[in-house]
N, C-alpha and C positions, 0 to 999 in steps of 0.2 A: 438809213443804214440798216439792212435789214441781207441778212444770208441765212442756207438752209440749216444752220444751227438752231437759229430761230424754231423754227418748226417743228425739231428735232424734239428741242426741251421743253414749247412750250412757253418761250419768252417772247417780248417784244424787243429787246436789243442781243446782240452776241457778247453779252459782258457775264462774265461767270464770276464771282465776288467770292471770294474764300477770307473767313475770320474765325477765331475762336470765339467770339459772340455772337450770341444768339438774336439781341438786339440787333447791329448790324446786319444778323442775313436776312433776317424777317425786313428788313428795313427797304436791303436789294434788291428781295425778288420785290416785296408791294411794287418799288417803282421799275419793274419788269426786266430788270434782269435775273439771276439765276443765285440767286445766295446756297452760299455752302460752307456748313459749320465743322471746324476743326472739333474734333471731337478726342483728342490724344491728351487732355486736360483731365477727360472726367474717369477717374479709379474707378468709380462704382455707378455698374449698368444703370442700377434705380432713377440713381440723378439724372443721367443722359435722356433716359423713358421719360424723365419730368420735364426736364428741357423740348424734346421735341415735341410732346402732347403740347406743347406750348407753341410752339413754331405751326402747328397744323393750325393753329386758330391764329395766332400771330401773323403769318405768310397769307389769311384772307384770300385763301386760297390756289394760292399763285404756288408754282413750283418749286422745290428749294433742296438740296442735298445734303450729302452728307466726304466729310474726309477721314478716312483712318489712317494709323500709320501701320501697316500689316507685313509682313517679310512673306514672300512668296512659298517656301518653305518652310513645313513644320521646327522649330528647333530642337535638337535631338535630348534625349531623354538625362538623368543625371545631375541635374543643376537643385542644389543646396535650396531647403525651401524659402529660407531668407537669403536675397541673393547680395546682402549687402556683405555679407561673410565672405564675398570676391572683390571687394573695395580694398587696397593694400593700406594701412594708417597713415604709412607718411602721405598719401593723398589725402587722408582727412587732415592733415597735421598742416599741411600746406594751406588747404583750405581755412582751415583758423586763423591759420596764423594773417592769411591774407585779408579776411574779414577785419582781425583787429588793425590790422598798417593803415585797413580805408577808412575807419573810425565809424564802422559800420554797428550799432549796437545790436545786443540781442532779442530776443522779441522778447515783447513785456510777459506770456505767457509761455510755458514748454508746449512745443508742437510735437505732435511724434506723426506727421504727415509723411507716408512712407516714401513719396516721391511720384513722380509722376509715371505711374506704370502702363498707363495708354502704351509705350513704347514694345510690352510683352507682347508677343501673338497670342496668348488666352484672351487678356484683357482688350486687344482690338477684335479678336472676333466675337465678344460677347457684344463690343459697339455693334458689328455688323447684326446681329443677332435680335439687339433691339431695335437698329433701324428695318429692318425688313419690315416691324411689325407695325409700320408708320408710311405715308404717305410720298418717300421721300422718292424723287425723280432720278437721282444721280449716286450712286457709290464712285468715290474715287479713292486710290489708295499715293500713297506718298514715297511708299517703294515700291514703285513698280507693279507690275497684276500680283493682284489678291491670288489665295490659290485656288486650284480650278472647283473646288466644291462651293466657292466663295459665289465665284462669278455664276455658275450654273444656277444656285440658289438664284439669285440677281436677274440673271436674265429667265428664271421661270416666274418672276413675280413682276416682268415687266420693266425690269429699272435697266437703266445705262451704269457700265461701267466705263470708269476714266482710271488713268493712269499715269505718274509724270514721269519725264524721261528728258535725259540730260543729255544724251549721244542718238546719233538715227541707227545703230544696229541694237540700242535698247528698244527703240519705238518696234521696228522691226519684230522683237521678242517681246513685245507686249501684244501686238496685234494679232501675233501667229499664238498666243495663251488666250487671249477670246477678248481683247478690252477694246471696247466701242469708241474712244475717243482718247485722244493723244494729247497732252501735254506736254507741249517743247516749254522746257523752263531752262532760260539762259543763265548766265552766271551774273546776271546782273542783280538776279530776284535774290529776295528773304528768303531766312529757313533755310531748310537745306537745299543745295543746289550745286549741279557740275562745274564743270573747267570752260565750255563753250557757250560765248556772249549768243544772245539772240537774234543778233542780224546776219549771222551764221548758221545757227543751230535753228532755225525757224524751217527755211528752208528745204535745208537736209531732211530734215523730219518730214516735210510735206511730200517732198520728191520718195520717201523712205516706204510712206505707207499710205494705203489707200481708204482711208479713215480719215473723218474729221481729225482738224489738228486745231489746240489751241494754242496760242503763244502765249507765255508768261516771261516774268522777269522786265523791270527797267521801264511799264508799264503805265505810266500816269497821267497823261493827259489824249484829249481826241487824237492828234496829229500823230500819237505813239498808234494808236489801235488802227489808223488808215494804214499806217504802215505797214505794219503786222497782214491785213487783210490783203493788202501789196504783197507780201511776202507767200502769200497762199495760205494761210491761215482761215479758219472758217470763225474764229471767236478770236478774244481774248481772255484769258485766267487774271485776275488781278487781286494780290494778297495784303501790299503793303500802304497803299494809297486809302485803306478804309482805314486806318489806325488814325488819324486825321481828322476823323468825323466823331460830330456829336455822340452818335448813338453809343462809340464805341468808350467805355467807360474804365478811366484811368484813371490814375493819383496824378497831382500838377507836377511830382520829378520825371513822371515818364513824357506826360502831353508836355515840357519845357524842353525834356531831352529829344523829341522827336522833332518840332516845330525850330528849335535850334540846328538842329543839324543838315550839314551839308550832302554833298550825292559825294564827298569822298571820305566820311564818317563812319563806315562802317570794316567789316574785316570778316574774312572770312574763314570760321575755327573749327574744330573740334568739340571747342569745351563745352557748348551748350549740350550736345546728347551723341557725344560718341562719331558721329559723322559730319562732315563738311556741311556749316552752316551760315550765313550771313548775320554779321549782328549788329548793333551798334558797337561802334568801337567809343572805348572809357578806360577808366582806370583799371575797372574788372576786367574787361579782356586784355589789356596791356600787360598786367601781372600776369597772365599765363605767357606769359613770352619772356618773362625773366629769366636768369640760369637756373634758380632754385626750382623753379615751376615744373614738377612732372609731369612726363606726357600723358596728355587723356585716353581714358580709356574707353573701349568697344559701349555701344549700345548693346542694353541699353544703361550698365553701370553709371558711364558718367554723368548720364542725367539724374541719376538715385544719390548720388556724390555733390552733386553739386544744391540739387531740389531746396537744398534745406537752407543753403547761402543765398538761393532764389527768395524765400519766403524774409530772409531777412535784409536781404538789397532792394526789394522793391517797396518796398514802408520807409526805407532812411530818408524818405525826402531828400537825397541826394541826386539830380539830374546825372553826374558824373560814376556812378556807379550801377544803377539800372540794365538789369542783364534781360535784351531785348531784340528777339530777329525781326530784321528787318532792311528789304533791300534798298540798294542804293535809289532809288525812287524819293529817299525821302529827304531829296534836297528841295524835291518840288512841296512839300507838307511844310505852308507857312503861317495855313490857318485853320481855325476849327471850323467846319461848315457839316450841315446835314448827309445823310448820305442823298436824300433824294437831291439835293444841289451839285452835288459832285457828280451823280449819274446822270443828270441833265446836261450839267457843262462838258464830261466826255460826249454826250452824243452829238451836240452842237456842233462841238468840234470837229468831229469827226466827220461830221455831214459836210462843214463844211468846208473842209481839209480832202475830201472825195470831190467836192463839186470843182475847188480849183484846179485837183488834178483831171479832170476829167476836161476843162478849157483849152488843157494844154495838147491836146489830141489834133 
């Protein structure tokens, strides 16, 4: 299984691997695919600098990327320098009060973790800022093209821009702003993601623009990626099938919560950061769907709103409370295995999921 994506990035299969760890991507590209690290985690550039000086010796040289989350437009000037002074109480008050219902305790120490501000365009373009000054193959952004100073840097330094896109007259407006490779991400995938399933949305996308297209969403084993490449896809993106893997390093409520649940587990909200997101569905997001539950608010507030019931849902050792995206794919995540076993048994597959259709000619 081998298309000019291949070639493109660098790799030996069309598997593009997105995680927040750094483990996991170093993990992808070694076994030749394309690892790329979310990077909307790290507040402070330093760390991210330390992180990838890592991944360039980690990756043993192999290619590997980078995700930010970037709004294509500057945001306009006026905004209070602590922006939690636009969080209205009764949403923290809700939040407590829903904390205490889950018997969710406080963390043993005061955090004052300002929240996850990857979400700002300052703080994603200092990401981009320090990955330029790194080896990295691929920028991709998670809304849509970066803005055009973004990309122009990028491509005078030789790297690909990516882009994901949930509708084909988005692809359409991502292709004509200057971004090198297309992400059709169905409504089946993690994170955030559109209204349009992928065996629709693939398609369109490919017919839409004349750019490599990756397919994501709904993504997890060989016979899904023959598909996809069926579909006219030149790769796949695959986000939620690495949470699964050894490398990728969790508490036993989340690796119980994931490995338990089904492909109809999950929901898709608001509350994680302001925009339509796939998560597990638990008790935590059920309670935003009570009458008392206010509606969430714009990114990127509601993720600075919620940040801090993050830091204390994911230590409760509670399976049923764990606030965690992640798409419907993880009915197939039934057991812990390496990433390099999981990227071996997709290409098997896949190889030989191409060879039977190719008989039937």
């Amino acid at each position: 299984m081998r298309t000019d994506l291949c070639d493109l990035l660098g790799v030996d299969h069309p598997i593009v691997g997105f995680s927040p760890s750094e483990h996991v991507v170093a993990a992808i590209s070694r076994a030749g695919g394309l690892g790329v690290l979310g990077c909307v985690r790290f507040n402070d550039a330093a760390e991210l600098d330390t992180v990838l000086t890592w991944l360039d010796r980690a990756t043993e040289g192999r290619p590997y990327g980078v995700d930010v989350v970037m709004p294509g437009k500057v945001p306009t000037e006026g905004l209070p320098a602590d922006l939690g002074e636009l969080i209205p109480p009764g949403h923290r008050d809700f939040v407590e009060r829903t904390l205490q219902r889950l018997g969710v305790p406080p963390l043993g120490a005061a955090s004052d973790r300002p929240g996850v501000l990857g979400w700002l365009h300052s703080v994603a373009r200092s990401h981009v800022e320090v990955a330029l000054q790194h080896p990295v193959r691929l920028i991709a952004n998670a809304l849509g093209p970066p803005p055009p100073d973004v990309i122009a840097q990028a491509h005078d330094r030789g790297l690909l821009v990516a882009a994901l896109a949930g509708r084909a007259d988005h692809a359409r407006g991502h292709v004509a702003a200057g971004v090198d490779i297309v992400v059709a991400q169905g409504y089946e995938a993690g994170g955030h993601t559109g209204e349009i399933a992928s065996m629709v949305l693939v398609p369109e996308v490919v017919d839409a623009v004349g750019v490599p297209v990756l397919a994501a969403g709904g993504i997890g084993s060989g016979r899904q990626i023959a598909a996809a490449l069926a579909l006219g896809a030149r790769g796949v993106w695959m986000g939620s099938v690495w949470l699964g893997s050894s490398e990728y390093r969790s508490g036993p409520a989340l690796r119980d919560a994931l490995l338990q649940a089904s492909s109809s587990d999950t929901v898709r909200s608001r509350i994680y950061s302001g925009k339509p997101a796939r998560l597990l569905r638990n008790r935590w997001t059920e309670a935003w769907s009570e009458s008392d539950a206010p509606a969430p608010l714009p990114m990127p507030l509601q993720n600075l709103l919620v940040s801090g019931a993050h830091d204390r849902l994911m230590p409760s050792g509670d399976p049923t409370v764990v606030p965690m995206p992640v798409g419907q794919i993880v009915g197939r995540m039934n057991e812990v295995r390496p990433v390099s076993a999981i990227l071996t048994d997709l290409v098997t597959e896949a190889d030989e999921t191409l060879s039977q259709i190719h008989k039937l000619l």
